[in-house]
MARZADREN-686077 format. One record per residue (C-alpha): x, y, z. Coordinates in steps of 0.001 Angstrom, whole numbers, plus 500000, padded with zeros to 6 digits. Example, Ala and Ser with C-alpha at 12.3 -4.5 7.8 and 13.67 -1.06 7.14 Angstrom:
MARZADREN-686077
512300495500507800/513670498940507140/
END
This chain:
MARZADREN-686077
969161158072542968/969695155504540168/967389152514540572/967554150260537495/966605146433537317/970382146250536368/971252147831539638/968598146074541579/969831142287539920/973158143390540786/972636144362544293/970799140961545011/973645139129543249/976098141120546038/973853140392549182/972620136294548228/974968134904545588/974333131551546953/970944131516547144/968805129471544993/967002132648542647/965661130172539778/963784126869539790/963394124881536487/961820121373536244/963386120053532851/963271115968533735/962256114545537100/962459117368539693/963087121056540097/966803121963539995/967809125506541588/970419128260539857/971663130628542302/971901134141541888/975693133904540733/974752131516538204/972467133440536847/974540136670536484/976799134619534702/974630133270532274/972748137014531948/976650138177531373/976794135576528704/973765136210526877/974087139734527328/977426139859525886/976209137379523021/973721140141522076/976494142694522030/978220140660519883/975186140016517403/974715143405516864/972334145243519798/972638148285520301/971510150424523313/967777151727522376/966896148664520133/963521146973520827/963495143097521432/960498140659521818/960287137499523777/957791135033523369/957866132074525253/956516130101528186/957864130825531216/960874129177532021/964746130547533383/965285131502529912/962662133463529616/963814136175532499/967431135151531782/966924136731528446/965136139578529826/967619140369532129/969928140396529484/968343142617526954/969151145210529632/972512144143529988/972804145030526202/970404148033526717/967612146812524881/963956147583525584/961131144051525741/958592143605524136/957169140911526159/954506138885524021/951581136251525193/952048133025523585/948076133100523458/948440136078520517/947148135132516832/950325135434514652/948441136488511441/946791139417513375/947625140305516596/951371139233517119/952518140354513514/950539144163514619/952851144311517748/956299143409516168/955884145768513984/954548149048515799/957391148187518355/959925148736515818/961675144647517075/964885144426515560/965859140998517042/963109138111519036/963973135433521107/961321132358520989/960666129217522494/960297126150519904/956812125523520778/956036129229519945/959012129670516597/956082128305514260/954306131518514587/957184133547513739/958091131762510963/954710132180508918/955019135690509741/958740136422509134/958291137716505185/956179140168506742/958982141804509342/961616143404507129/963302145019510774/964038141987512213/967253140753511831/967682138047514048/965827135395515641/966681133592518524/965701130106519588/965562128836522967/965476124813521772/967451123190519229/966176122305516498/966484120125513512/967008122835511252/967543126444510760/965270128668508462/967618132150507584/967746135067510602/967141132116512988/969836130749515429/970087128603518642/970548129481522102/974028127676522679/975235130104519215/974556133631521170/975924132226524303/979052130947522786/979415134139520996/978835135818524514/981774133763525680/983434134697522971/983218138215523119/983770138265527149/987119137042526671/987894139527523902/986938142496525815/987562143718529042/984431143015531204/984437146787532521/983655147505528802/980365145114528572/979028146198531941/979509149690531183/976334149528528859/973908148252531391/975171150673534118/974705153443531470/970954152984531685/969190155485533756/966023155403535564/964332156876532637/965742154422529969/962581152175528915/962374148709529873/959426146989528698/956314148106525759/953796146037527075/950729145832524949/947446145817527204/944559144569525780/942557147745527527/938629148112526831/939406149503523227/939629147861519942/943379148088519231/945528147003522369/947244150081524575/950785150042523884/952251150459527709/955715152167527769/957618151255531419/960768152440532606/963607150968534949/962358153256537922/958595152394536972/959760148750537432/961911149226540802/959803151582541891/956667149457541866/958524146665543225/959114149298546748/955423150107546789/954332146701546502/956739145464549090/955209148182551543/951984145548551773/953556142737551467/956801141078553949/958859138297552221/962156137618552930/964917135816551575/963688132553552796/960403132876550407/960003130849547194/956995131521544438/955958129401541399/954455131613538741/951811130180537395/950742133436535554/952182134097532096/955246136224532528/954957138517529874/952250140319531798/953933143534534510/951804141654537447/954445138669536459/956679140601536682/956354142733539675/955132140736541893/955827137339540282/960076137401540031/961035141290540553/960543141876544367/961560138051544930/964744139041542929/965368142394545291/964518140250548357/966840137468547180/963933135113547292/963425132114544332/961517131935541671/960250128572539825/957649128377536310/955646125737535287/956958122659533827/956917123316529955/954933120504528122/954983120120524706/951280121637523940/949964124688526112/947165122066527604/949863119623528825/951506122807530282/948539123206532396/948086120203533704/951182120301535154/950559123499537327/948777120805540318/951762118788540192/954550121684540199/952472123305542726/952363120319545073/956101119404544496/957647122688544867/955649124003547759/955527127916547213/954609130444549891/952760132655547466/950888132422544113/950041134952541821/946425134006540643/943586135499538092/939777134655538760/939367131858536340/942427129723537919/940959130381541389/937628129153539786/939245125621538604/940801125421541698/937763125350543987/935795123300541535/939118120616541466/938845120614545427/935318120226545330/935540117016543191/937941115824545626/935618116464548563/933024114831546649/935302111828545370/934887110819549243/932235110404549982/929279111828551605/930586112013555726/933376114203554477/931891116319551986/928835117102554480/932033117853557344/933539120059554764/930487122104553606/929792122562557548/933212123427558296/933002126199555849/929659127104556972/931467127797560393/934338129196559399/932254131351557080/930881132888560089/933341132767562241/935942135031558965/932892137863558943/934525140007556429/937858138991556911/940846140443558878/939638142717561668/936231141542561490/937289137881561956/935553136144565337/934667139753566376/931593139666569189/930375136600569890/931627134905567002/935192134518569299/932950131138570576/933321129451567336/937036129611567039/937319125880568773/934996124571566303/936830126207563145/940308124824564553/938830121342564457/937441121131561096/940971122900559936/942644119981561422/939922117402559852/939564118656556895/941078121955555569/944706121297556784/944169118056554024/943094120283551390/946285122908552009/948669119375551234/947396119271547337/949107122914547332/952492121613548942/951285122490552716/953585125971552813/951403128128550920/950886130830552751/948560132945550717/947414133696546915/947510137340545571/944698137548542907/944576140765540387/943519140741536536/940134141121537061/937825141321540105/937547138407542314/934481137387543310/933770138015546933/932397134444547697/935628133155546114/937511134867548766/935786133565551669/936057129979550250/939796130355550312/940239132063553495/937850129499555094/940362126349554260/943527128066555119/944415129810552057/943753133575551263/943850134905548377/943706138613548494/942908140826545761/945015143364544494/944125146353542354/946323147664539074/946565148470535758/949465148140532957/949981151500533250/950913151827536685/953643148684536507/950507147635537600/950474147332541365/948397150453542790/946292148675545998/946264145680547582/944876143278550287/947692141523552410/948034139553555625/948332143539557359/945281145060556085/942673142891554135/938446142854553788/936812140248551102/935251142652548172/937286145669548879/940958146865546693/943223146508549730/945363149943550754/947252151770548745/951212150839548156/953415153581549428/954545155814548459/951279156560546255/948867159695545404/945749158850544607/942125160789544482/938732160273543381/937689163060541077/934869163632538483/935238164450534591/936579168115535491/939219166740537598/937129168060540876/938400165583543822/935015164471544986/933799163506548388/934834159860549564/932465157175548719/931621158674545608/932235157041542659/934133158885540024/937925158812538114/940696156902539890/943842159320539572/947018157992540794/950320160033540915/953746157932541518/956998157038540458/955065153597539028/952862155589536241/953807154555532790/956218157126531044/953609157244528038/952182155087524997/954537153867522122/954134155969519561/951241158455520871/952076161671521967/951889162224525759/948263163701526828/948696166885529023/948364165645532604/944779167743534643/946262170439536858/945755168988540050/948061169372542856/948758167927546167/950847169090548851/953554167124549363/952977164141546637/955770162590544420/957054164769541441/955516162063539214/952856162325536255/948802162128537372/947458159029535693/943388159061535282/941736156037534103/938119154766533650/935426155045536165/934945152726538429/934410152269542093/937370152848544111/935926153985547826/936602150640549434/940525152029549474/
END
């Protein structure tokens, strides 16, 4: 069956056109786009592109902060047929942005103005690219560079010279196998690992991850995460998009500090249910609550440190293991301090949030029984770029602090040794996954045979094998 992000938008579009998909904060408060607007304006754009000269197959790059343009003009790119190449605003243009534009072939980029300075001192060096994009207006335009508002009002143009049918027809030609993204993974080598994912890698991660996790239409996210990353993308607006959920960034300040200070505030103000975290933000977090505690004064910060104490062992390991055995006593004295103190705390993060998902890199264990102690989880997930990334995860369901969660479904996975030998669990060994979410290959690198190994029954998808690590906590 076809599942492309086209189809998926589409269907979501059919079943919640007037819900509120997009959240922006541009002056004084967040203002919501429904899911009709948004096709719209992804018709527009996409039909802009057409117009400019993209072709089915080309490769694009977006660099930007996040913001509704930013998976606007994602969105589309595949309405035009064009493959992303999603870029951090954190690369070096001189080095490591200039290396990526040009192994993915880009043809055409569309960029922020914070960000267009680094593609300018690079642009004598990119003969392919033709045109350039820019989100903001600007004072003045260097050659190959043009605003926003043009390629819209060419898409206008071109929608009312041309039968709609005829536009559409080239985002309905994609197939699951059509690429949508090169993602370039830093990885643990020296040069980064060029990730190629497909519609169905995409769509299909977005079911397995939505086997751990329930949201409904009702749910709203900010992402906080940069969006250029698959975990962004996934988790971050994909399965919010397929659920007909909303989606709000950050606040875009004019330098990537003032950006950052305005996660608090947007957090506060638009009161998400879920945020995607990494380890370091969970860090700054706890250490701004701490101050807070602290700011108060000595009564409450000794009632909070003893009302985690309790609630510390009260939580055991978390989820089944919570006020097991005698511990059950305790649960009285951990509902006080929650209404004391903790319930306090959860009102700097808007009061809704119902839990963090953390991936990126391991998350300390006492970091998750801080958070679950005040009211907040944050349960870690386990991935990689080149499974779209979502492969395990902790969730409200299933959840222990230090451990990878269970597997999404539908998902193959074994532990096996350097000979491909499935090894004996609680060994430590190669993880090798098998699903419709594995990566259809590096750019430019010719596929690696996959190891023989069979299962009975498992998805007529590639193995995947990657590093060792410990993965028996499944």
């Amino acid at each position: 069956m076809k599942k492309t992000l086209v189809d998926f938008f589409e269907n979501a579009v059919k079943q919640f056109p007037d819900n509120p998909f997009l959240w922006e904060k541009t002056t004084d408060k967040f203002e919501p786009t429904t899911y009709t607007e948004v096709k719209e304006q992804v018709y527009t754009l996409g039909a802009g592109l057409v117009a400019l000269g993209v072709t089915k197959g080309d490769n694009m790059a977006l660099l930007s902060e996040g913001r509704n343009a930013w998976i606007i003009g994602e969105l589309a790119m595949f309405y035009a047929g064009a493959t992303n190449v999603p870029l951090s605003i954190k690369l070096e243009e001189a080095n490591d942005l200039l290396f990526r534009l040009l192994h993915a072939d880009v043809k055409y980029i569309m960029v922020s103005g914070n960000q267009l300075k680094k593609i300018r001192s690079i642009i004598d060096k990119l003969p392919l690219v033709q045109k350039i994009i820019v989100f903001d207006e600007q004072a003045e335009y260097q050659e190959k560079e043009l605003p926003l508002s043009q390629v819209l009002a060419m898409g206008e143009e071109y929608l009312q010279t041309h039968p709609l049918e005829e536009f559409l027809t080239i985002g309905q030609s994609l197939t699951n196998d059509d690429y949508a993204t090169i993602t370039y993974a830093s990885g643990t080598t020296a040069d980064p690992k060029e990730v190629i994912l497909t519609h169905r890698n995409y769509t299909a991660n977005v079911e397995q991850a939505l086997s751990c996790v329930d949201i409904d239409d009702s749910w709203r996210t900010l992402v906080i995460l940069p969006l250029d990353h698959c975990f962004a993308h996934v988790v971050g607006f994909y399965i919010f998009m397929h659920k007909g959920a909303s989606v709000a960034t950050v606040q875009v300040g004019k330098t990537g500090m003032e950006t950052l200070k305005n996660i608090p505030i947007n957090i506060k103000e638009f009161k998400p249910y879920l945020i995607l975290s990494v380890p370091a933000l969970a860090k700054n977090f706890k250490k701004n609550i701490e101050q807070g505690i602290r700011a108060q004064g000595n009564l409450v910060n000794r009632l909070f440190h003893t009302g985690l104490n309790v609630a510390y062992t009260y939580n055991g390991d978390g989820g089944k293991d919570k006020g097991r055995g005698w511990r059950c006593l305790l649960k009285p004295v951990v509902s006080l301090f929650d209404s004391l103190i903790f319930s306090k705390v959860r009102e700097n993060f808007g009061g809704e949030l119902k839990f963090f998902i953390g991936g990126g890199a391991l998350l300390d264990k006492d970091l998750q029984k801080f958070y679950y102690a005040i009211g907040l989880p944050m349960y870690q997930d386990y991935g990689l770029s080149e499974a779209t990334p979502v492969i395990s995860t902790n969730g409200p369901r299933h959840h222990r602090f230090g451990s990878s969660g269970v597997l999404v479904q539908p998902l193959d996975l074994k532990i096996c040794d350097l000979d491909g030998k499935e090894l004996p669990k609680g060994e430590k060994g190669e993880i090798v996954v098998r699903g419709e979410n594995v990566m259809a290959g590096y750019w430019k690198t010719p596929p690696r045979p996959p190891k023989p190994l069979k299962t009975a029954g498992s998805t007529p998808a590639t193995w995947a094998i990657w590093a060792t690590t410990d993965f028996s906590t499944c």
